[in-house]
Backbone bond lengths (Angstrom), bond angles and torsions (degrees), N, CA, C in turn:
res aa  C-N    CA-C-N  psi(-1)  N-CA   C-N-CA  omega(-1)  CA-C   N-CA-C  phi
1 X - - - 1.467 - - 1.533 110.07 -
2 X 0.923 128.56 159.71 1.784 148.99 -149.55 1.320 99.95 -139.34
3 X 1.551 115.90 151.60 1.608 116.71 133.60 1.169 127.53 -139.08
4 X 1.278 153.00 140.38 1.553 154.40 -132.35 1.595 86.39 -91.25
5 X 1.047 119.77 144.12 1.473 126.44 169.24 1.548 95.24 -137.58
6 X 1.579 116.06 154.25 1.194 130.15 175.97 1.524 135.73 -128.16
7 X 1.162 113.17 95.05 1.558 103.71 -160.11 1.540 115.42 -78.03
8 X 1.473 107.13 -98.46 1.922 117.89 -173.31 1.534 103.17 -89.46
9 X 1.074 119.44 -9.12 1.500 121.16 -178.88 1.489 109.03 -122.41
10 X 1.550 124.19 179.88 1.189 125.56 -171.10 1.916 103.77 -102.96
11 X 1.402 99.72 -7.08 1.906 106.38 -179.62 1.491 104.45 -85.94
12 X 1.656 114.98 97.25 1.292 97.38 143.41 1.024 154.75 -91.21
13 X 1.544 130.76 178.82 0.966 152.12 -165.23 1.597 118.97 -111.38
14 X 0.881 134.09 148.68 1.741 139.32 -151.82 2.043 94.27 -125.81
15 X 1.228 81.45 127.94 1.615 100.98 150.83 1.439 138.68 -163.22
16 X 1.748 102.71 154.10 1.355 76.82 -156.39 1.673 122.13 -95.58
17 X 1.496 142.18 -173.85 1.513 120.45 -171.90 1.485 103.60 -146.36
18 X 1.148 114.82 167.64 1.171 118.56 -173.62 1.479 110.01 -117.68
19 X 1.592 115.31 137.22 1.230 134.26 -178.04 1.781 113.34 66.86
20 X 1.145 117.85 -126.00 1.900 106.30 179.45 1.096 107.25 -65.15
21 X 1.339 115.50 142.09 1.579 137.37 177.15 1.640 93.70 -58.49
22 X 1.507 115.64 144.65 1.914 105.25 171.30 1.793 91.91 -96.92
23 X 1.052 96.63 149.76 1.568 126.26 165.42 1.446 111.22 -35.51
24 X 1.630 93.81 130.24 1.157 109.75 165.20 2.060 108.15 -44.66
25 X 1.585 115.78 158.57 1.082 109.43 179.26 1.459 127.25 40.41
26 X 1.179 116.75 29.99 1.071 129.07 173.52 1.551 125.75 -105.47
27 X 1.371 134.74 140.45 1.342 122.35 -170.01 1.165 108.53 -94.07
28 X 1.796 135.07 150.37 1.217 133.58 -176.79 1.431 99.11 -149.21
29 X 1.668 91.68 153.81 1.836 98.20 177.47 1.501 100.47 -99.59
30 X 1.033 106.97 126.38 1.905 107.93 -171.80 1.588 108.89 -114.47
31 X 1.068 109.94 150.88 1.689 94.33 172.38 1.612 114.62 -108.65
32 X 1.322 101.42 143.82 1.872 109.50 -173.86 1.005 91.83 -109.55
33 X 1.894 119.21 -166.15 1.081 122.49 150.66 1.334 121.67 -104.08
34 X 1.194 105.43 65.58 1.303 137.57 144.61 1.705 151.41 -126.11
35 X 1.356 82.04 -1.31 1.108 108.39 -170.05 1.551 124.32 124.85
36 X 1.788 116.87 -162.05 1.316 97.20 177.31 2.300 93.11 -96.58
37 X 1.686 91.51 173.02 1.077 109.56 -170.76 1.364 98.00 -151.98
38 X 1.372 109.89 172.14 1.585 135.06 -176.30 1.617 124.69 -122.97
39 X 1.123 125.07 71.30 1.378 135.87 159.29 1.951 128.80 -64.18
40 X 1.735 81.11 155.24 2.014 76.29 169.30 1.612 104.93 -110.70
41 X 1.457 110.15 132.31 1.237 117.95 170.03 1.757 116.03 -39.54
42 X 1.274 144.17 119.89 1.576 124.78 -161.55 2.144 89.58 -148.45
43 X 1.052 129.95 35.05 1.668 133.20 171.28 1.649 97.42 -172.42
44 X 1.122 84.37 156.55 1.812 106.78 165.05 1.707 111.50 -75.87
45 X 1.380 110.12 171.17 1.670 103.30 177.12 1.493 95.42 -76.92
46 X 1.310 93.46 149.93 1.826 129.67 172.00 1.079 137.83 -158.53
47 X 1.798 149.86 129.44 1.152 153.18 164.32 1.153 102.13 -7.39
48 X 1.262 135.47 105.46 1.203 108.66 146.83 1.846 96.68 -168.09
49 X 1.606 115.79 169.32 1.382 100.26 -158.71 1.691 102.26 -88.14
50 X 1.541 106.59 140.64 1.526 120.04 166.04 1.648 139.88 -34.50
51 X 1.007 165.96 92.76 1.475 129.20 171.79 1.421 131.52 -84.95
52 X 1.621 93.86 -11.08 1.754 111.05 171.11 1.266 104.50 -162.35
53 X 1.294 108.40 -162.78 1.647 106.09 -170.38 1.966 101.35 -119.33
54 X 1.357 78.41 178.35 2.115 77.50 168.26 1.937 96.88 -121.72
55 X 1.419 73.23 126.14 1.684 81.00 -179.57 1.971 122.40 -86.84
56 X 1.560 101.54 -17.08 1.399 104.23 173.22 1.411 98.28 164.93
57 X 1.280 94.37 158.62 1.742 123.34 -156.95 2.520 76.63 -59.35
58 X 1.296 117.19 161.70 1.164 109.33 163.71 1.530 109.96 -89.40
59 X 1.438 127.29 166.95 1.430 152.22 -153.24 1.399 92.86 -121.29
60 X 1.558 122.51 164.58 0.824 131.31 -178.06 1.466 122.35 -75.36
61 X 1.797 105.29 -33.07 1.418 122.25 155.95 0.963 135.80 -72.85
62 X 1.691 122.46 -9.63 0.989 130.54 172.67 1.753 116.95 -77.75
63 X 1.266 98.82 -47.58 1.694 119.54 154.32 1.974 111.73 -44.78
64 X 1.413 136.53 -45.17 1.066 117.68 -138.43 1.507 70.40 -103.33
65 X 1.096 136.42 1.52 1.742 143.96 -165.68 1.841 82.40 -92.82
66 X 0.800 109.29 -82.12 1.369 107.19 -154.08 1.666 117.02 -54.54
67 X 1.696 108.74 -20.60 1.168 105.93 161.44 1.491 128.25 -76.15
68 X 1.228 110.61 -6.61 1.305 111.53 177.47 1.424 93.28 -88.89
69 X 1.289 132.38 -50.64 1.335 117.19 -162.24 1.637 114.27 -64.74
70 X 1.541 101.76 -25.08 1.666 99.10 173.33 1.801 118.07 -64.31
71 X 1.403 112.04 -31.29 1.838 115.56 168.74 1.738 89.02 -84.08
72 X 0.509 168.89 75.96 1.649 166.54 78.74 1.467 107.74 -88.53
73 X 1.382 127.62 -27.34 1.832 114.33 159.50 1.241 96.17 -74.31
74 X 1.531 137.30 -76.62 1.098 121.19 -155.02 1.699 107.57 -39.24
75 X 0.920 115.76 -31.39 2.015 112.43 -163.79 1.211 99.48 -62.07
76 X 1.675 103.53 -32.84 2.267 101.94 -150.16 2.186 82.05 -102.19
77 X 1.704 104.33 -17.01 1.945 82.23 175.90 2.220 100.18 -73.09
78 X 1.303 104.90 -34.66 0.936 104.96 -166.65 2.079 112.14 -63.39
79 X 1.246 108.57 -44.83 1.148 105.24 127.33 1.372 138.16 23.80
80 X 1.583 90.21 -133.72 1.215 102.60 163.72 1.651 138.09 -51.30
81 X 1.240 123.51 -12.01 1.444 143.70 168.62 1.909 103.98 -55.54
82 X 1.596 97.36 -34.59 1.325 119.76 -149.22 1.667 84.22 -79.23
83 X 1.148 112.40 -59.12 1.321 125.20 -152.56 1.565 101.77 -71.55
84 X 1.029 108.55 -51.44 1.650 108.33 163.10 1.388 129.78 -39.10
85 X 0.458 99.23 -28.41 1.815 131.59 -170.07 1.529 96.30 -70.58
86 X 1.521 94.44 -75.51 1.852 104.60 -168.92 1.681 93.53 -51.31
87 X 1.628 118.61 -65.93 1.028 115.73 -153.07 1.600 107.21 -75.67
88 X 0.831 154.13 5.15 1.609 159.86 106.41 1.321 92.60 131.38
89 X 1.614 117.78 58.25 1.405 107.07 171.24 1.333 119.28 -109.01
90 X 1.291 123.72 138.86 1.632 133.49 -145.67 2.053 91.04 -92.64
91 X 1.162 95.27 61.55 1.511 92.05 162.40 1.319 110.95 -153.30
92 X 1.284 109.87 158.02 1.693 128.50 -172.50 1.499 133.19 -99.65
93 X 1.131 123.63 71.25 1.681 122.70 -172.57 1.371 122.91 -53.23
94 X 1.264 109.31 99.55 1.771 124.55 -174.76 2.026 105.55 -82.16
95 X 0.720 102.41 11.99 1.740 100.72 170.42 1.434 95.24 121.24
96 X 1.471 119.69 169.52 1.311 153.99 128.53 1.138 120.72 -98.72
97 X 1.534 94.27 157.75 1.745 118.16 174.95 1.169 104.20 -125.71
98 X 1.501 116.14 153.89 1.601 114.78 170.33 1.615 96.40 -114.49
99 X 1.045 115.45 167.83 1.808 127.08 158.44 1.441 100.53 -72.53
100 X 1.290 112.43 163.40 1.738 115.38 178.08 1.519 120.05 -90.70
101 X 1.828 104.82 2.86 1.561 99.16 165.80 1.751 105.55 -94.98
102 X 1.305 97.95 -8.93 1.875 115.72 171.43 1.406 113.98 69.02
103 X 1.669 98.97 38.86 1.453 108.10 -172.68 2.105 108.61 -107.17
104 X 1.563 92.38 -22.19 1.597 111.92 173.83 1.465 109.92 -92.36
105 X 1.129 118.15 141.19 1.835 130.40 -178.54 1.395 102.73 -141.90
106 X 1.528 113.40 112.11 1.146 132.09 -178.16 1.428 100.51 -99.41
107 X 1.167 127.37 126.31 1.627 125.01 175.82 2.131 91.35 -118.03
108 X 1.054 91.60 140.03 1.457 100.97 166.18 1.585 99.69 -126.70
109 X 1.351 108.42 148.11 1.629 128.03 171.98 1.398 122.01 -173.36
110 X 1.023 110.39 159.04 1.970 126.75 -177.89 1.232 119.78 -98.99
111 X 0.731 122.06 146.06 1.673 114.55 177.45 2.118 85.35 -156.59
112 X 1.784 91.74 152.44 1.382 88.49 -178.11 1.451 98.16 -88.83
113 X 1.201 129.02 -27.74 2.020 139.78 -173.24 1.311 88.86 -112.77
114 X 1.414 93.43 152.74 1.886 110.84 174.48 1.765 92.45 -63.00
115 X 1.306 97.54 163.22 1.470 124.51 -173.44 1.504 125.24 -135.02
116 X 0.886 149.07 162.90 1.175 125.30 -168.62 1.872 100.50 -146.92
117 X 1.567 110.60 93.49 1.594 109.98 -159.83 1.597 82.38 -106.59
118 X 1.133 133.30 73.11 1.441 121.77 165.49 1.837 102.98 -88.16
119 X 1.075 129.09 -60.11 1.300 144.18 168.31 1.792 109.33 -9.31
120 X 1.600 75.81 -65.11 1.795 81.94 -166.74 1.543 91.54 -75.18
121 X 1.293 136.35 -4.99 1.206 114.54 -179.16 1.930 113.29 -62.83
122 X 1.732 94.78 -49.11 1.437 103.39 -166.01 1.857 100.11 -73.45
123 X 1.482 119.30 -7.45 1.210 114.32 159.20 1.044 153.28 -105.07
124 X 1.355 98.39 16.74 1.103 132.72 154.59 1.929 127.73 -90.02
125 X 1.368 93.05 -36.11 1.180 99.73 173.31 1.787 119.06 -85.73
126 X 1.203 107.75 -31.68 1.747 104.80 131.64 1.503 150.17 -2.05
127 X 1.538 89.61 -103.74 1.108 104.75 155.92 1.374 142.33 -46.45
128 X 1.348 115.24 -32.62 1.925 138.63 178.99 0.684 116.28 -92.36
129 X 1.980 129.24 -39.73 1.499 127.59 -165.82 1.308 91.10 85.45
130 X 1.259 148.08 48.77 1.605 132.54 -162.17 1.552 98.15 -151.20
131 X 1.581 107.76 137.96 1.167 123.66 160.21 1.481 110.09 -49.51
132 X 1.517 163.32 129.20 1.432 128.00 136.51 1.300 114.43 -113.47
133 X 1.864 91.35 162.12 1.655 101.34 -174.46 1.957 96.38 -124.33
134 X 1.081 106.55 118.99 1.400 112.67 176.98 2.068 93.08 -74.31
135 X 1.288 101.23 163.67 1.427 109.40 178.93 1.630 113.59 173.42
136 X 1.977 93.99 115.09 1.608 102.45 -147.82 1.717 87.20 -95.00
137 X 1.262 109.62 151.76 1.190 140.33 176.53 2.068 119.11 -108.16
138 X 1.457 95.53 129.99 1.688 87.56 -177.15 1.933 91.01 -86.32
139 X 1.780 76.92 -168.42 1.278 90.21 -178.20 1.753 132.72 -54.06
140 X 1.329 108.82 -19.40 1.510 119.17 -158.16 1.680 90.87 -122.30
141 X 0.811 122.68 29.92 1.636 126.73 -162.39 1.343 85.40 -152.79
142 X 1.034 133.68 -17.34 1.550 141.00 171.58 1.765 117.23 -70.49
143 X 1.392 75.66 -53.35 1.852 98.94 -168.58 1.591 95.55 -78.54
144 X 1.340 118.96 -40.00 1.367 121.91 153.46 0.988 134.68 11.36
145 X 1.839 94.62 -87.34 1.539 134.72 -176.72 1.703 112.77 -59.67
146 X 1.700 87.10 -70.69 1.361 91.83 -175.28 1.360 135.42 -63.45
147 X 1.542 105.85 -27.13 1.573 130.31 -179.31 1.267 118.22 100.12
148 X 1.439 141.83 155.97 1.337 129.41 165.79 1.388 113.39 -165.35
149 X 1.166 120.74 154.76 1.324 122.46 151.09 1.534 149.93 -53.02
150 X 1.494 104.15 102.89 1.618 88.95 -173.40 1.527 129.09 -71.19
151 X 1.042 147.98 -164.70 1.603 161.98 175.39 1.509 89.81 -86.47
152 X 1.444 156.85 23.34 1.192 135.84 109.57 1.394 138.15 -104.42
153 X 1.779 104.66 41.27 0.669 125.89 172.61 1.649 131.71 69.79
154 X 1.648 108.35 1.54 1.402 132.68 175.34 1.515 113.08 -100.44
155 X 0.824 123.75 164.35 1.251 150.93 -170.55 1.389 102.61 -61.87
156 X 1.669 146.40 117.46 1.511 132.32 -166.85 1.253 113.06 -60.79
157 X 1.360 118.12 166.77 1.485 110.58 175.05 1.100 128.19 -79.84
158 X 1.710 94.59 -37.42 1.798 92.18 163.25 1.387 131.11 -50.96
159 X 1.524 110.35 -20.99 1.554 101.59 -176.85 1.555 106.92 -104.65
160 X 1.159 127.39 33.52 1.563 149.04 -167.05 1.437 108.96 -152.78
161 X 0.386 144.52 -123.93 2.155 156.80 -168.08 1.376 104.68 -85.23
162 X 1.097 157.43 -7.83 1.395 119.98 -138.06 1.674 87.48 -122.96
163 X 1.544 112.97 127.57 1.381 120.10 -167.01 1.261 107.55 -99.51
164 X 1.685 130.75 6.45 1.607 113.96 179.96 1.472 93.67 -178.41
165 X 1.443 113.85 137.75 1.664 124.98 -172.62 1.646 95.24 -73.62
166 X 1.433 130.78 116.45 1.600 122.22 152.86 1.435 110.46 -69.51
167 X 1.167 112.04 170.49 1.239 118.40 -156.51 1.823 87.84 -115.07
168 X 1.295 97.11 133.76 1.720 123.33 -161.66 1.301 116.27 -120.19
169 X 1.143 120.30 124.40 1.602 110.23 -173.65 1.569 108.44 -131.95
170 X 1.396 114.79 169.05 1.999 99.42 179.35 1.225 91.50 -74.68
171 X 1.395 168.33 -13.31 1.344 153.98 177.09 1.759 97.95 -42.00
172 X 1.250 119.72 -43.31 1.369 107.40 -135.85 1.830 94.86 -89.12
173 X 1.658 92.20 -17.35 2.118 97.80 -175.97 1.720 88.73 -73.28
174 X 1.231 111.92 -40.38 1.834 116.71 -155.00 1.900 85.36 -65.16
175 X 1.100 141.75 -66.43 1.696 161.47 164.15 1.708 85.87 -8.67
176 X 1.665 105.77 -80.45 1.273 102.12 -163.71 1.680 115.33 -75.56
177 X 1.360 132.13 23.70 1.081 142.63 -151.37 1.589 121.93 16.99
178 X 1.220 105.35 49.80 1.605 127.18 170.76 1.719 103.10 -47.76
179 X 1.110 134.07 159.52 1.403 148.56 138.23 1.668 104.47 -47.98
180 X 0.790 152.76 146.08 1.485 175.58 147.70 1.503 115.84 -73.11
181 X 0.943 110.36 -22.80 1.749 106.08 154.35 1.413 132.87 -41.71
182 X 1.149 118.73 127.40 2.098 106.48 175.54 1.206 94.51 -78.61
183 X 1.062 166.75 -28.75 0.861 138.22 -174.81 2.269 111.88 -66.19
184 X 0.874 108.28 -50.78 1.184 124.06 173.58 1.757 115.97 -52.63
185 X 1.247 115.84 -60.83 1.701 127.58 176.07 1.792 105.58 -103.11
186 X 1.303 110.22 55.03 1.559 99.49 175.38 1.893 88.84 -149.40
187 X 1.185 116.67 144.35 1.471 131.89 172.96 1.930 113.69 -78.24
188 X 0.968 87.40 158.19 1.641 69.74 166.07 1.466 141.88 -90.27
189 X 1.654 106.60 31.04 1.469 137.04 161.06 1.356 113.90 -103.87
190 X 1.655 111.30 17.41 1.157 117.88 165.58 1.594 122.90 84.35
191 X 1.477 109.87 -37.64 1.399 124.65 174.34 1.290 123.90 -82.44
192 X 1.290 117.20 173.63 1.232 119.34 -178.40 1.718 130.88 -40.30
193 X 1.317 129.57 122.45 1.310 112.35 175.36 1.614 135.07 -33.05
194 X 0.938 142.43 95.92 1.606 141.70 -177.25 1.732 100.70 -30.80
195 X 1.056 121.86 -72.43 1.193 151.74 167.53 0.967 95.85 -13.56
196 X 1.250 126.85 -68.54 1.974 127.52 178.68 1.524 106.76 -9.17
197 X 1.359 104.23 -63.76 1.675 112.49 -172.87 1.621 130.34 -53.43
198 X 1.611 84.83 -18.81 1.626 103.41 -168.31 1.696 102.89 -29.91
199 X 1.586 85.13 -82.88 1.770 120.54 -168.34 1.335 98.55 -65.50
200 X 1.170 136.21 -60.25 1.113 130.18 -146.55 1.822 117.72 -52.56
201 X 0.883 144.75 -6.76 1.592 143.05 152.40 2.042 93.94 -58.92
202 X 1.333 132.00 -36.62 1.175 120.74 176.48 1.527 114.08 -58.30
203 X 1.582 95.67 -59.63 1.611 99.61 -179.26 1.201 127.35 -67.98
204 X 1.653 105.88 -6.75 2.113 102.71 162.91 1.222 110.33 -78.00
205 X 1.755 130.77 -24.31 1.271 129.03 -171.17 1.834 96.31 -80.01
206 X 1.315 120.06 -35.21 1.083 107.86 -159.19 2.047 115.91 -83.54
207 X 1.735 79.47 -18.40 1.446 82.69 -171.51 1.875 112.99 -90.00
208 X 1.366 95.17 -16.60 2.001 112.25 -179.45 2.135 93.04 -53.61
209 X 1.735 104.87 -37.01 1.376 93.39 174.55 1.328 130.53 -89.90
210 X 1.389 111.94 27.34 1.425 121.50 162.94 1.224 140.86 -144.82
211 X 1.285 126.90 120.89 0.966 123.02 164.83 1.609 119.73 29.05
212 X 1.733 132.60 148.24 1.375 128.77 152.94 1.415 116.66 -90.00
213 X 1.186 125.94 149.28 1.181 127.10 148.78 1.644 130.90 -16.69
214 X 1.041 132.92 103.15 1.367 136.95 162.94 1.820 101.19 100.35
215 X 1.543 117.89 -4.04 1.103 115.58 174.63 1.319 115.06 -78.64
216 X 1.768 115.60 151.80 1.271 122.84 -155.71 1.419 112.50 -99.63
217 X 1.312 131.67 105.39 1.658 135.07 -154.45 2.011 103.59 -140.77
218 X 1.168 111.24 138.82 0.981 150.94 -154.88 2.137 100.84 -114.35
219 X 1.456 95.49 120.00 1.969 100.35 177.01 1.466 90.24 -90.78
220 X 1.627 109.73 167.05 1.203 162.37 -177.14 1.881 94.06 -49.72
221 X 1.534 114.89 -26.89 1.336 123.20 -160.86 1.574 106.19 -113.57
222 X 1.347 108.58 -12.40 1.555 100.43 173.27 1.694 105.94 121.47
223 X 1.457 118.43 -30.60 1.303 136.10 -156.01 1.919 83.65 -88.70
224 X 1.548 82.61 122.83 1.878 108.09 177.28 1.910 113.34 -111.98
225 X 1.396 119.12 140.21 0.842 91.02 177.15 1.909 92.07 -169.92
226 X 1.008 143.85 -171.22 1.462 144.88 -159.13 1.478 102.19 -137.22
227 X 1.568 92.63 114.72 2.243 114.39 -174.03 1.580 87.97 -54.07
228 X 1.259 103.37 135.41 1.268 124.71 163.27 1.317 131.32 -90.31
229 X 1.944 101.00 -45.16 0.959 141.56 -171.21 1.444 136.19 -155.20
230 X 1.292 116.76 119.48 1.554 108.04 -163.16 1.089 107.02 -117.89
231 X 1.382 109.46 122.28 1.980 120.58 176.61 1.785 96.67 -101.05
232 X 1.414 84.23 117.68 1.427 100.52 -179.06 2.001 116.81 -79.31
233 X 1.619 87.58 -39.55 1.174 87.91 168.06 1.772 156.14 -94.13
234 X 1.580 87.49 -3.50 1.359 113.82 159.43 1.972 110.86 -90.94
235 X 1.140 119.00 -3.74 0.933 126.84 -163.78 1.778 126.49 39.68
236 X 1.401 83.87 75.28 2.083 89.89 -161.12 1.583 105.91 -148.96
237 X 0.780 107.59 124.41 1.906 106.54 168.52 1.482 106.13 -110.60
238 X 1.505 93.88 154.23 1.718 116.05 -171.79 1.688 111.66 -100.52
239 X 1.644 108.56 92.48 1.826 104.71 -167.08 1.671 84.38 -63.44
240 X 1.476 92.63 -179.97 1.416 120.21 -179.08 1.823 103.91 -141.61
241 X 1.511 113.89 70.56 1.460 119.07 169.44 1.058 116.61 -36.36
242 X 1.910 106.74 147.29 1.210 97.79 153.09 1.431 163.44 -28.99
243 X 1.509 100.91 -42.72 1.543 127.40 -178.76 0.885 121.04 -75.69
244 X 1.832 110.68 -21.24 1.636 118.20 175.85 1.283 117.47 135.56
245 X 1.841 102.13 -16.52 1.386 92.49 -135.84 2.265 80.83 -96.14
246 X 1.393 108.88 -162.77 1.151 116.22 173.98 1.898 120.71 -134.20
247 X 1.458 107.98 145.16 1.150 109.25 -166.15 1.457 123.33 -150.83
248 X 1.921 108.21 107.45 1.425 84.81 -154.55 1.733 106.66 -92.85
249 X 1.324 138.31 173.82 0.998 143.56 -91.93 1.800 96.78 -163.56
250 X 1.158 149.33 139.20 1.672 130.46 138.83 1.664 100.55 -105.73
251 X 1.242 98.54 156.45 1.272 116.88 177.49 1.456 114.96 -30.38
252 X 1.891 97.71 -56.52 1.700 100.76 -156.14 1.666 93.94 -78.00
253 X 1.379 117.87 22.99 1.886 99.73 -170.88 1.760 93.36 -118.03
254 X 1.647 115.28 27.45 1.254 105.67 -160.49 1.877 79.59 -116.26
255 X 1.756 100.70 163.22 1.109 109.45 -175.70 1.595 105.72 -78.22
């Protein structure tokens, strides 16, 4: 048995423990392969596969440890931000983590072109006494990290609940008759709205009962004319008469 623990991000990770399950909301030192680390307990036990174990409920010192080591990343991200800078390298340092024996240094960063931080690795590891592991982040793994606000004005999901990017395409804005603008259907990781996916199993049920676009359909009254436009959620299409003129339509008034 496993339990999801959750560290700097909202994706957890499963491990498994021995003897009583630890408490929901509870903090634990778990071991990765990286060493040990400090998570919050966030599921009950469940099937599911391991990547390390939980070695014990965390201590109070074990806790005031890891906060120190988090103002000692910020010093060595702040740092390194610095050094980048001078040496004019086109990448972005989104935080570090240390392990809680503070012997592992996780650097996460973006870069839009590969980069090549070997340098600062061994000077970093220098300077700290520290193993480091550079580790590049895309765009939505970005927004991730840092957190952000979505276009309804809440907090994104990725940086809250949301355990895995679906895969989003403009089909699904064109479906819900979204605007097509990025500015309008794009997050502020630049990519596609997550959200897109939400509804959309609604709008295949709603749209399987209508008509396609530009197909040629005939009302209940005789009057023929070519979908212009399909409102899925009023359940109505917009003919396009002969004469010019336009006429919208409900489902049940179609032949």
């Amino acid at each position: 048995m496993t339990v999801g623990v959750r560290f700097r991000t909202p994706l957890l990770r499963y491990f498994s423990f021995q003897g009583e399950p630890p408490p929901l909301e509870a903090y634990v030192v778990v071991r990765t392969n990286r060493g040990l680390e400090v998570g919050k307990v966030r599921t009950p036990p469940r099937k599911a596969r391991g990547e390390g174990e939980v070695v014990r409920l965390a201590t109070k010192e074990d806790l005031d440890k890891a906060a120190r080591l988090r103002a000692r990343a910020e010093e060595v991200a702040f740092y390194l931000r610095a050094r980048l800078k001078e040496e004019g390298v086109a990448a972005k340092v989104l935080g570090c983590d240390f392990t809680l024996d503070g012997r592992h240094l996780l650097v996460h960063y973006a870069a839009a072109e590969r980069v090549n931080l070997r340098r600062f690795t061994r000077e970093l590891a220098g300077r700290y006494d520290v193993r480091v592991e550079f580790l590049a982040e895309g765009p939505r793994e970005e927004a991730q990290y840092l957190g952000a606000l979505g276009a309804c004005g809440m907090e994104s999901c990725c940086s809250t609940w949301l355990q895995g990017f679906a895969q989003v395409s403009i089909k699904l804005a064109r479906d819900q008759q979204l605007p097509l603008s990025p500015e309008k259907i794009s997050g502020p990781c630049g990519r596609l709205l997550c959200c897109l996916a939400y509804e959309h199993p609604v709008y295949q049920e709603l749209l399987a009962e209508l008509p396609k676009k530009n197909a040629r359909v005939c009302t209940k009254a005789g009057v023929c004319g070519k979908v212009q436009k399909v409102n899925p959620l009023k359940g109505t299409v917009e003919l396009l008469l002969e004469e010019g003129k336009s006429l919208e339509v409900a489902k049940e008034d179609l032949a």
